[in-house]
ChimeraX commands (.cxc) that place a marker at each C-alpha (Angstrom):
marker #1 position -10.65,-58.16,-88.04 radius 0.5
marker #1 position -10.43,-55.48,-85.57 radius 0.5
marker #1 position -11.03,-56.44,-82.13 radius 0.5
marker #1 position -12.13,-53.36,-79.61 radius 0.5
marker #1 position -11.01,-53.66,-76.33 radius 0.5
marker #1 position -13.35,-52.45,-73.23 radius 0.5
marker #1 position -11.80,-49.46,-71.55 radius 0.5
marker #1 position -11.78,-49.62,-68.01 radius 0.5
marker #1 position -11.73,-46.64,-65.24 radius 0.5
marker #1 position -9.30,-46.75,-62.40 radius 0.5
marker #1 position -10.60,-46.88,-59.53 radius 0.5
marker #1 position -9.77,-43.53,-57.81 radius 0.5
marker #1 position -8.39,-43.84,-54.20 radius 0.5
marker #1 position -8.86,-41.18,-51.94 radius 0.5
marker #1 position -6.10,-41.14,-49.07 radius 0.5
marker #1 position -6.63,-40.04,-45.47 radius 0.5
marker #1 position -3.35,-39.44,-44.34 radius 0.5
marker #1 position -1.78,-35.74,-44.18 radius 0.5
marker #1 position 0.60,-35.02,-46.30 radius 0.5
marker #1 position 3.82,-33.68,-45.14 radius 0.5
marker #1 position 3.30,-29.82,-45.56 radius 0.5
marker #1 position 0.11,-30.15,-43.57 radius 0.5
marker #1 position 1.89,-31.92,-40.61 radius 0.5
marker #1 position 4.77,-29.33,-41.02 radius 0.5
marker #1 position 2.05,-26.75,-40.29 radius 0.5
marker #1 position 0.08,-28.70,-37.80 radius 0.5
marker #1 position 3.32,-29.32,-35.21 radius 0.5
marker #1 position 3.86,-25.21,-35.61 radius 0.5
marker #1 position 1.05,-24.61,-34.62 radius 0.5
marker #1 position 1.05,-26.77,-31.78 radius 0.5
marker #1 position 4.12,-25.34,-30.73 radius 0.5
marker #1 position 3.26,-21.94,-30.95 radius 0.5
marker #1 position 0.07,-22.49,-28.67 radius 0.5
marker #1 position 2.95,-24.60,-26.35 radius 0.5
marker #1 position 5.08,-21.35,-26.04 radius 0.5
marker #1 position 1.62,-19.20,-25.72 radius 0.5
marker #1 position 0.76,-21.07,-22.47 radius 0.5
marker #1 position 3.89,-21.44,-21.05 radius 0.5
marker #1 position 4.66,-17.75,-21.35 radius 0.5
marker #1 position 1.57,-17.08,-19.76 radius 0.5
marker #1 position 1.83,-19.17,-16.74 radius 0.5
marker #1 position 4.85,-18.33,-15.64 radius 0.5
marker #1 position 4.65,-16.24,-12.48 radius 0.5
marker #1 position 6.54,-12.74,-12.07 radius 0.5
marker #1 position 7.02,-12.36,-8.53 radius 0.5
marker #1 position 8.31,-8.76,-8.32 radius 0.5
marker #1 position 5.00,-7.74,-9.93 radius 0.5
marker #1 position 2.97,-9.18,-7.44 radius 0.5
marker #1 position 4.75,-7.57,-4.73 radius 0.5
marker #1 position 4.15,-4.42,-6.65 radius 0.5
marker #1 position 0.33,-4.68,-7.15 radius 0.5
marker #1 position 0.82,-5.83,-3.38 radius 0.5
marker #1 position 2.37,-2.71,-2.85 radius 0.5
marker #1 position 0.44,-0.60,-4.39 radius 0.5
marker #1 position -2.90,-1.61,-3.10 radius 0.5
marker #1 position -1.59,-1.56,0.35 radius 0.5
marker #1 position -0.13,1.85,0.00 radius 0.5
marker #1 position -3.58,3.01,-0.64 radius 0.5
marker #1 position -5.40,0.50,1.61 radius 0.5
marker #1 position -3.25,3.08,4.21 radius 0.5
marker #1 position -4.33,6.43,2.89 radius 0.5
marker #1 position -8.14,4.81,2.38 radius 0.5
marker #1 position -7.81,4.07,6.34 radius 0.5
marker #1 position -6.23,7.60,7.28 radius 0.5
marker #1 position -9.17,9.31,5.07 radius 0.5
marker #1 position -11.93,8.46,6.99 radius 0.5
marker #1 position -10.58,7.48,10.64 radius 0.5
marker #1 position -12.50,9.00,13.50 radius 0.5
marker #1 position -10.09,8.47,16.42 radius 0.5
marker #1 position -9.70,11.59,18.06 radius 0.5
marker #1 position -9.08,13.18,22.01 radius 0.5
marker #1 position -11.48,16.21,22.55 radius 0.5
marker #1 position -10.61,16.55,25.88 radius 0.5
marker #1 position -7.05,16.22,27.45 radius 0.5
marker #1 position -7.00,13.55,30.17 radius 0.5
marker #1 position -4.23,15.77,32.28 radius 0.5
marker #1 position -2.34,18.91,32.37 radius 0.5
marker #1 position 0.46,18.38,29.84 radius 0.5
marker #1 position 1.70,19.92,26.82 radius 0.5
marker #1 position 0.78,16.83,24.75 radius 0.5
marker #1 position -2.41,16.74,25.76 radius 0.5
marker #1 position -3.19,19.80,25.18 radius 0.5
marker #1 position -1.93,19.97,21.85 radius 0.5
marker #1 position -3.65,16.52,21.50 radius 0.5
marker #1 position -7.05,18.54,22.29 radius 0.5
marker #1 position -6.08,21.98,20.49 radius 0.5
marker #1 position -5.80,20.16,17.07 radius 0.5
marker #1 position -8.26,17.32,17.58 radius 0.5
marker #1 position -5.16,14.89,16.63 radius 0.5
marker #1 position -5.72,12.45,14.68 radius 0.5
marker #1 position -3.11,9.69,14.45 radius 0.5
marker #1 position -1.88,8.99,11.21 radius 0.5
marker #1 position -1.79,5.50,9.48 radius 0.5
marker #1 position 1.45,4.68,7.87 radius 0.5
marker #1 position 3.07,1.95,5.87 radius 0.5
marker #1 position 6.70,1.30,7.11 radius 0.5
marker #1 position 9.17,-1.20,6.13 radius 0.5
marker #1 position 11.37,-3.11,8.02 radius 0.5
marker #1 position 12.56,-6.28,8.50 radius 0.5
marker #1 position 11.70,-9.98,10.20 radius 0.5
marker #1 position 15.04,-11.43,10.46 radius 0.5
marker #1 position 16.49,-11.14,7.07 radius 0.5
marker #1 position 13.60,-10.79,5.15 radius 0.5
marker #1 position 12.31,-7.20,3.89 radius 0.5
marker #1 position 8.54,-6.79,5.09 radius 0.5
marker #1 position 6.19,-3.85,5.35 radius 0.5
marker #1 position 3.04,-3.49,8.13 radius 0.5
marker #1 position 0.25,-1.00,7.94 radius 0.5
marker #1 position -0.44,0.50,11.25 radius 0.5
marker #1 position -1.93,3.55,12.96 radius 0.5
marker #1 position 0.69,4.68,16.03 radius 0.5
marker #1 position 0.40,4.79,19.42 radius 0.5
marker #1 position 0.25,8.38,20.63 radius 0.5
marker #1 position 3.59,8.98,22.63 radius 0.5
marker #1 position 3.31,9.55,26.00 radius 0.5
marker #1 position -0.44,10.43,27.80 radius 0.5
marker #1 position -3.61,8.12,27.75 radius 0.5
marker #1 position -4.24,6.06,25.07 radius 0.5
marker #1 position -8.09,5.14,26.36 radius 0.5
marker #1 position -9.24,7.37,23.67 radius 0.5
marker #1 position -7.80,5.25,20.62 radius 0.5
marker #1 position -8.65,2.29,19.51 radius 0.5
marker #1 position -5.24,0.54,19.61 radius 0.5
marker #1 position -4.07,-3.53,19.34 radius 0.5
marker #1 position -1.31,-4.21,21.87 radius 0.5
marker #1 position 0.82,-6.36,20.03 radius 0.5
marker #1 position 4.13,-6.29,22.77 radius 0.5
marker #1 position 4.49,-5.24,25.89 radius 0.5
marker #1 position 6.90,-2.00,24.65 radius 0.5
marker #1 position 5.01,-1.30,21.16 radius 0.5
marker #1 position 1.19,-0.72,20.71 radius 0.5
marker #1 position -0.30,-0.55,17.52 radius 0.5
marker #1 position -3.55,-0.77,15.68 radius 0.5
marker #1 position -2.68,-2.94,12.62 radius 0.5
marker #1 position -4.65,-2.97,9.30 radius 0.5
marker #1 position -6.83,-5.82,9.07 radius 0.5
marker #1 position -8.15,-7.44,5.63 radius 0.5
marker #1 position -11.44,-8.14,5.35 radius 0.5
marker #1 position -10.55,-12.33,5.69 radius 0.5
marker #1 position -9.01,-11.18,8.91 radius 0.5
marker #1 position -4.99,-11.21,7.63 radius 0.5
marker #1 position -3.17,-8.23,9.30 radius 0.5
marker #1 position -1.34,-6.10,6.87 radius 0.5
marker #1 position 2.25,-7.00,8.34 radius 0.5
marker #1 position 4.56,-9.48,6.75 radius 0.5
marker #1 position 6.35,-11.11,9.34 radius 0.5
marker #1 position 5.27,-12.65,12.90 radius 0.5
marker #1 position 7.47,-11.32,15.79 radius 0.5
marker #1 position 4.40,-9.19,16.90 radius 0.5
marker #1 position 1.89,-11.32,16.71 radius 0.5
marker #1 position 0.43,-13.26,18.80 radius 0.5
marker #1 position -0.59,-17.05,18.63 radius 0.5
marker #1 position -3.48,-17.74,15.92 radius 0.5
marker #1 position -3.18,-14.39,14.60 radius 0.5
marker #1 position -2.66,-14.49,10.75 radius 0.5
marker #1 position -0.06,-12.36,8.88 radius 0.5
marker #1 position -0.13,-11.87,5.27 radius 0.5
marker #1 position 3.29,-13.04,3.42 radius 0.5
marker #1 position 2.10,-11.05,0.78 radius 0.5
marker #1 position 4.05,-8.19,2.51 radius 0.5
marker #1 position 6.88,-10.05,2.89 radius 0.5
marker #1 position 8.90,-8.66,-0.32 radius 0.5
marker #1 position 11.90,-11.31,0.51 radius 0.5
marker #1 position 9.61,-14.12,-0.42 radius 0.5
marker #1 position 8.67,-12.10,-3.98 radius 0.5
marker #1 position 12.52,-11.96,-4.64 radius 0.5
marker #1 position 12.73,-8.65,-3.76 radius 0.5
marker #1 position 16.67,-7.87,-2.71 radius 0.5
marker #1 position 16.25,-3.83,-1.32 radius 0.5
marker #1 position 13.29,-1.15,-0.91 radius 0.5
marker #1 position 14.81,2.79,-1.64 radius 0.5
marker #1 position 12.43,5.88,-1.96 radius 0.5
marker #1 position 13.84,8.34,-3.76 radius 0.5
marker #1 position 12.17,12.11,-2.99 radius 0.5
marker #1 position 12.97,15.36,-2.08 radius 0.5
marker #1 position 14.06,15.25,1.06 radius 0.5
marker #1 position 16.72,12.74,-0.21 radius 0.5
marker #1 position 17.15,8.60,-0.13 radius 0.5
marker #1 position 16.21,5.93,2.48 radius 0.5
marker #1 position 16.34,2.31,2.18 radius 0.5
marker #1 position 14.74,-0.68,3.83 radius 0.5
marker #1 position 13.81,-0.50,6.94 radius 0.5
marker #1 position 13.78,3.12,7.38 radius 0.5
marker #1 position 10.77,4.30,4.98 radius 0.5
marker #1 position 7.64,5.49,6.07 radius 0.5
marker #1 position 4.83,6.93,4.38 radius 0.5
marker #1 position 2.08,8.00,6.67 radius 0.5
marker #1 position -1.52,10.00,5.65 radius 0.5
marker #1 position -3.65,11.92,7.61 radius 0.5
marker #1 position -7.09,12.86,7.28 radius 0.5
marker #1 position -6.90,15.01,4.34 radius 0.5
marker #1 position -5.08,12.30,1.91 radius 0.5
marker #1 position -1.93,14.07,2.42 radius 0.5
marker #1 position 1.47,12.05,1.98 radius 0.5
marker #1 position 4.63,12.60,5.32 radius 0.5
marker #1 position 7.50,10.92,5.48 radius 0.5
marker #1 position 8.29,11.11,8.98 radius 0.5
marker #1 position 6.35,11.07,12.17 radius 0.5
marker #1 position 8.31,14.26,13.31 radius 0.5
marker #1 position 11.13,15.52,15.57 radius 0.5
marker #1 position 12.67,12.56,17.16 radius 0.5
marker #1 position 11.54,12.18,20.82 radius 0.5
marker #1 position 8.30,14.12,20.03 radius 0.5
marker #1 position 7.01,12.38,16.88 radius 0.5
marker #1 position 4.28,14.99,16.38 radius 0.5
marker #1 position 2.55,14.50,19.24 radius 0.5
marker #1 position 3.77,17.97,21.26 radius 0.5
marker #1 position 2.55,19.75,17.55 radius 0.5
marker #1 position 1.40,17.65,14.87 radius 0.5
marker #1 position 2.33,19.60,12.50 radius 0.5
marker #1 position 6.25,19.90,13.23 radius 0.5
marker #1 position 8.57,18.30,10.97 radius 0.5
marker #1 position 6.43,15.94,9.20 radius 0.5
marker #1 position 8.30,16.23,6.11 radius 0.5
marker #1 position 4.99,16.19,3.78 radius 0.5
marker #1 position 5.58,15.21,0.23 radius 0.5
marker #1 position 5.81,18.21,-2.48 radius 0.5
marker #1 position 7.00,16.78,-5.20 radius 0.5
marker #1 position 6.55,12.94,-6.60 radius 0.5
marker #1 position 8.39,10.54,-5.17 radius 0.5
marker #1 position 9.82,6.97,-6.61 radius 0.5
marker #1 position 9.76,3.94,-4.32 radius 0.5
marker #1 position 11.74,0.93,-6.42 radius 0.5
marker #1 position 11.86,-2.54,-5.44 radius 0.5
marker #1 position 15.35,-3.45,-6.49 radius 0.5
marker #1 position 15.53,-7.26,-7.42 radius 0.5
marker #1 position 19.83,-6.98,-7.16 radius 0.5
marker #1 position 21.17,-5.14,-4.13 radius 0.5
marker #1 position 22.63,-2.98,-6.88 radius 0.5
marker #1 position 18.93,-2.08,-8.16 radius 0.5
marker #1 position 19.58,-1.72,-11.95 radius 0.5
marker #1 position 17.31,-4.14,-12.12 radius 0.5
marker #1 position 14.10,-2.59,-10.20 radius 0.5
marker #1 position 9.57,-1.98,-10.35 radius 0.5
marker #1 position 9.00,1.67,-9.76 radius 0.5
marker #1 position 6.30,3.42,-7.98 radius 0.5
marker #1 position 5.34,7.02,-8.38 radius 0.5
marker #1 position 3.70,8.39,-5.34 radius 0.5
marker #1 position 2.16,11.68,-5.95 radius 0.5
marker #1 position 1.79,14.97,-2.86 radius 0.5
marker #1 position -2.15,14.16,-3.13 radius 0.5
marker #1 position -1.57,10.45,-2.72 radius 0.5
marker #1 position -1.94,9.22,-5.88 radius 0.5
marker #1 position -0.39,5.76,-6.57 radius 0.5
marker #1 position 1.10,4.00,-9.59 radius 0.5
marker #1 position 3.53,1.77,-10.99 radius 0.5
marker #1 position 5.89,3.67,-13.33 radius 0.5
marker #1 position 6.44,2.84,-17.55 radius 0.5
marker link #1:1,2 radius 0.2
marker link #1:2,3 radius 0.2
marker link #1:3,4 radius 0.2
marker link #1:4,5 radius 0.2
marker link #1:5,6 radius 0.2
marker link #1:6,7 radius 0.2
marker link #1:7,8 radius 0.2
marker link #1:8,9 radius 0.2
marker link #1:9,10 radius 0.2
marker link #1:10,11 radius 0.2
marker link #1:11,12 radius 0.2
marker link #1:12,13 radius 0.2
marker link #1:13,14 radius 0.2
marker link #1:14,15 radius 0.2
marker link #1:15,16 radius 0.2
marker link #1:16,17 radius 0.2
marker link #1:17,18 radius 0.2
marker link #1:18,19 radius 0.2
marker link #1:19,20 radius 0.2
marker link #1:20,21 radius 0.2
marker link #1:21,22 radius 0.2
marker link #1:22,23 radius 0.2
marker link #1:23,24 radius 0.2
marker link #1:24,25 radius 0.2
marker link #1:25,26 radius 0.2
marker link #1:26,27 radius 0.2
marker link #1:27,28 radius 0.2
marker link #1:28,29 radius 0.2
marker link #1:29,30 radius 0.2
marker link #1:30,31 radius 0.2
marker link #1:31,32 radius 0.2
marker link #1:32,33 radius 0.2
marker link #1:33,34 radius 0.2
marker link #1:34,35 radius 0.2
marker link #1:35,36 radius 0.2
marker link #1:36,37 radius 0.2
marker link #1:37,38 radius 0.2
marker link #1:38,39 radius 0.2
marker link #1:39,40 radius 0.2
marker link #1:40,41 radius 0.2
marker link #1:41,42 radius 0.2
marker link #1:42,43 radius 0.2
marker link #1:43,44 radius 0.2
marker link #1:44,45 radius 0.2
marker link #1:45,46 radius 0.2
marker link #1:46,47 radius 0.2
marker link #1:47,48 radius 0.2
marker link #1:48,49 radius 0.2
marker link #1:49,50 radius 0.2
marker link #1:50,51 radius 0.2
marker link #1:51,52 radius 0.2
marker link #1:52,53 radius 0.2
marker link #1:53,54 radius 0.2
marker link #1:54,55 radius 0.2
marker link #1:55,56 radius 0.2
marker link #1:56,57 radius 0.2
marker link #1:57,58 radius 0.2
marker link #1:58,59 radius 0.2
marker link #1:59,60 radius 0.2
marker link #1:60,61 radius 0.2
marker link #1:61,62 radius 0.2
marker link #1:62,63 radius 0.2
marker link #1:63,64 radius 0.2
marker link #1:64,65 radius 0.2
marker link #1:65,66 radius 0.2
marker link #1:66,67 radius 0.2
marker link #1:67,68 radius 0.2
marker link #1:68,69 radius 0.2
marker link #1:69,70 radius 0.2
marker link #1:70,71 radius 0.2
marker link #1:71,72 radius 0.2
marker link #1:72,73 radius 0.2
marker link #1:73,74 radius 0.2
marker link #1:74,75 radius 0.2
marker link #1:75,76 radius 0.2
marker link #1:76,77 radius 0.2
marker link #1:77,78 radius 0.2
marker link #1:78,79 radius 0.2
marker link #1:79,80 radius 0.2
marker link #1:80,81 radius 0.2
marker link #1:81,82 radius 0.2
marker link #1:82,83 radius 0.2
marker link #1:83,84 radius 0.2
marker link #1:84,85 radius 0.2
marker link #1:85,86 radius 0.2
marker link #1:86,87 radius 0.2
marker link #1:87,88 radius 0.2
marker link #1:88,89 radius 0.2
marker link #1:89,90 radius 0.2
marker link #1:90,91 radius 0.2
marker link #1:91,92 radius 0.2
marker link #1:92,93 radius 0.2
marker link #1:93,94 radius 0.2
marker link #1:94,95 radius 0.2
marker link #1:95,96 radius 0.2
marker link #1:96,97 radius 0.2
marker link #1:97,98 radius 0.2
marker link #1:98,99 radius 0.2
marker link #1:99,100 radius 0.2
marker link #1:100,101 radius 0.2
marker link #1:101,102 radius 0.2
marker link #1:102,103 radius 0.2
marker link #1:103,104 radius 0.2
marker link #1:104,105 radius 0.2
marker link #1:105,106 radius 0.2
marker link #1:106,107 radius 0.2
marker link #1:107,108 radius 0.2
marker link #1:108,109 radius 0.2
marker link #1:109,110 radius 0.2
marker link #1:110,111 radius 0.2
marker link #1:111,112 radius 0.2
marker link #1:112,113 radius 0.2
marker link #1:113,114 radius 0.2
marker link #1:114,115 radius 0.2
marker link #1:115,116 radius 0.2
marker link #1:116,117 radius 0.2
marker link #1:117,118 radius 0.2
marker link #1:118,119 radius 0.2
marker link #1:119,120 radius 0.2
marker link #1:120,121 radius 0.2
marker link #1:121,122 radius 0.2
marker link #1:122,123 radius 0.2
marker link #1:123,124 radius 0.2
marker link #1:124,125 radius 0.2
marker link #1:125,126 radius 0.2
marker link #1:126,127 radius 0.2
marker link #1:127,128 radius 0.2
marker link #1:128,129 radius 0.2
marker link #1:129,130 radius 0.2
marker link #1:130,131 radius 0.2
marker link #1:131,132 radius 0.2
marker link #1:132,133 radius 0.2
marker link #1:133,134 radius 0.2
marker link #1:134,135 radius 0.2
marker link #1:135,136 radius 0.2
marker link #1:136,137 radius 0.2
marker link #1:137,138 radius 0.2
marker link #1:138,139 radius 0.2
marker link #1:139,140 radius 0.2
marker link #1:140,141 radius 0.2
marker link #1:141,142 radius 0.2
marker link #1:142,143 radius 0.2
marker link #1:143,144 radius 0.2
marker link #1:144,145 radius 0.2
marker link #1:145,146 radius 0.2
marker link #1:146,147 radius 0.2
marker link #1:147,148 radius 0.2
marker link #1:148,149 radius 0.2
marker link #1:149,150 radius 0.2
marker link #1:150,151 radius 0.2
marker link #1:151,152 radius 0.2
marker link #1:152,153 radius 0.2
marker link #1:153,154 radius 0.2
marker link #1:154,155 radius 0.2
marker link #1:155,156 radius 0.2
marker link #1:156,157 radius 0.2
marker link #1:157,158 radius 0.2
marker link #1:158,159 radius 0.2
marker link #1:159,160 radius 0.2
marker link #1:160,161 radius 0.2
marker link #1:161,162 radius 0.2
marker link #1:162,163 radius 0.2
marker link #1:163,164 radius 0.2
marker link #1:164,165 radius 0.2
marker link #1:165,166 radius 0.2
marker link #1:166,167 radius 0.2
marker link #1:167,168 radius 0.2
marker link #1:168,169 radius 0.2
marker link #1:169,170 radius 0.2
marker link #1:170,171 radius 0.2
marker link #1:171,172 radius 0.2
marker link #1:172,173 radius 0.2
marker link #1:173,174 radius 0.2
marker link #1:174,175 radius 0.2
marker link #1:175,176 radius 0.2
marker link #1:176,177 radius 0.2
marker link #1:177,178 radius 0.2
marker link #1:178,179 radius 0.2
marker link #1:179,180 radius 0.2
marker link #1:180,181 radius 0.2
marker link #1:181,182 radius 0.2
marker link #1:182,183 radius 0.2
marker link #1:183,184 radius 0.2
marker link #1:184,185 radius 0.2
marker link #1:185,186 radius 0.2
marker link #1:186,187 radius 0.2
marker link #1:187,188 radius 0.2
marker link #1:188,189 radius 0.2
marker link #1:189,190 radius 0.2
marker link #1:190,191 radius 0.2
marker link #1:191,192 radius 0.2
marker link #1:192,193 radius 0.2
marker link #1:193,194 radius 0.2
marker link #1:194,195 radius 0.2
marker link #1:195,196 radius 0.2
marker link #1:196,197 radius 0.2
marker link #1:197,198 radius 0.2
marker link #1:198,199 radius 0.2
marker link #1:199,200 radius 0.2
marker link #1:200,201 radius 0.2
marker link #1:201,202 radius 0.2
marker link #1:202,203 radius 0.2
marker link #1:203,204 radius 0.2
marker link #1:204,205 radius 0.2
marker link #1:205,206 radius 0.2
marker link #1:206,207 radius 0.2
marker link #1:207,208 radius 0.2
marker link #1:208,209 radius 0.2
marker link #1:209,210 radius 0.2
marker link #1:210,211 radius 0.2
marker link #1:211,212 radius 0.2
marker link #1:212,213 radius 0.2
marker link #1:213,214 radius 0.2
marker link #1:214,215 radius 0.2
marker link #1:215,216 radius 0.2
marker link #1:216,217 radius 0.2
marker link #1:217,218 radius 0.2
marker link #1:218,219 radius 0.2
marker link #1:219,220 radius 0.2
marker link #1:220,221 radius 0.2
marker link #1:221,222 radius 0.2
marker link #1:222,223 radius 0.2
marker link #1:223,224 radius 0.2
marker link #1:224,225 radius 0.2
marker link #1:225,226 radius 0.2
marker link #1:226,227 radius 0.2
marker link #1:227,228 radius 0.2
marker link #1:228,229 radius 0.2
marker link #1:229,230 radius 0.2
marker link #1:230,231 radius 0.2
marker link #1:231,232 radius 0.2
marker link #1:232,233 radius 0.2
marker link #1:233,234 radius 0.2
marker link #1:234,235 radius 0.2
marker link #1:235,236 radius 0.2
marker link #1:236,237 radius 0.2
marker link #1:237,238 radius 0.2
marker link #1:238,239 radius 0.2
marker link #1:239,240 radius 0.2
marker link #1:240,241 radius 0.2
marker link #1:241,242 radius 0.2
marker link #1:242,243 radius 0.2
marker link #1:243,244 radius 0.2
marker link #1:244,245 radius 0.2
marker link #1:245,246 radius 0.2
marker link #1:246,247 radius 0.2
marker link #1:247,248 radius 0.2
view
């Protein structure tokens, strides 16, 4: 007799867990998204003080482009008044460098007119040998990294103080050769145009604005060096008509 026996299915089990190629590709993932973030938090000081820079550069020349401080009439009979008169002077706003102790900080200032009245300009007296009338942000932060000429409750901005950005030394290169630190200038005047000097020393333009100014012909490279040797350096191009940009 032949007996049939009853066939039975297995039952079919269906696991959950991941098996170990998936995991493999699961923790790369994770760990590319890991390096992802952390790359992109990481802060690069020495390009924040060069967008700092740069938009202070041409906060300067925005400020020099449509001031209206002028002296149409010469308050007495000297030569630097009436030049002051003859060409309508117009101060110019500069950025200049310079330092607060050891650190390397920048201000943004229009200049005190040497010698003469100064009723006709609207000037901040910041110490009793210096006037100035510093840039102001609109939050009410003066453009000027340190604090030795300011007075109590006065806010600076430390975002033009390039020591705390790691910056180690400030040299423009240009044509009329290469300054460092705290003795570069860049001023405007009315017509956007680009100086590196305020003039003959012990006249600073004011006798004839237009002596010895030293305006920019040809582009000129500011670098903020991050070694005092500066092989390691941000660029800035600054162009005669006062165009600004960080260099590629």
């Amino acid at each position: 007799m032949i007996y049939f026996t009853k066939l039975t299915k297995r039952k079919k089990y269906n696991s959950s867990a991941f098996t170990f190629l998936e995991l493999l590709v699961v923790i790369i993932i994770i760990g590319i998204i890991v390096a992802t973030l952390s790359f992109n938090f990481s802060i690069d000081k020495s390009q924040i003080a060069m967008d700092n820079l740069i938009r202070d550069i041409q906060y300067a020349r925005s400020l020099a482009l449509k001031d209206d401080k002028y002296q149409p009439f010469p308050t007495n009979t000297s030569s630097i008044e009436e030049n002051r008169t003859k060409y309508w002077f117009k101060q110019f706003w500069q950025l200049k460098f310079g330092k607060d102790g050891n650190d390397i900080i920048y201000m943004v200032f229009s200049d005190q007119p040497a010698g003469g009245s100064t009723n006709n300009f609207d000037k901040k007296v910041i110490t009793s040998s210096h006037t100035y009338e510093l840039a102001k942000y609109a939050d009410g932060r003066y453009v000027y990294g340190g604090d030795t000429y300011l007075y109590a409750g006065e806010n600076a901005n430390q975002d033009a103080n390039l020591s705390k950005l790691g910056i180690k030394k400030v040299i423009l290169v240009s044509e009329y050769g290469n300054k460092s630190n705290g003795y570069i200038k860049l001023l405007f005047d009315n017509f956007g145009n680009v100086f590196l000097s305020e003039g003959k020393r012990g006249d600073h333009g004011d006798t004839n604005p237009f002596d010895n100014r030293n305006i920019l012909t040809k582009n000129a490279i500011l670098y903020l060096c991050l070694n005092i040797n500066c092989d390691k350096n941000r660029s800035i191009i600054i162009t005669p008509s006062g165009e600004i940009f960080s260099k590629r």
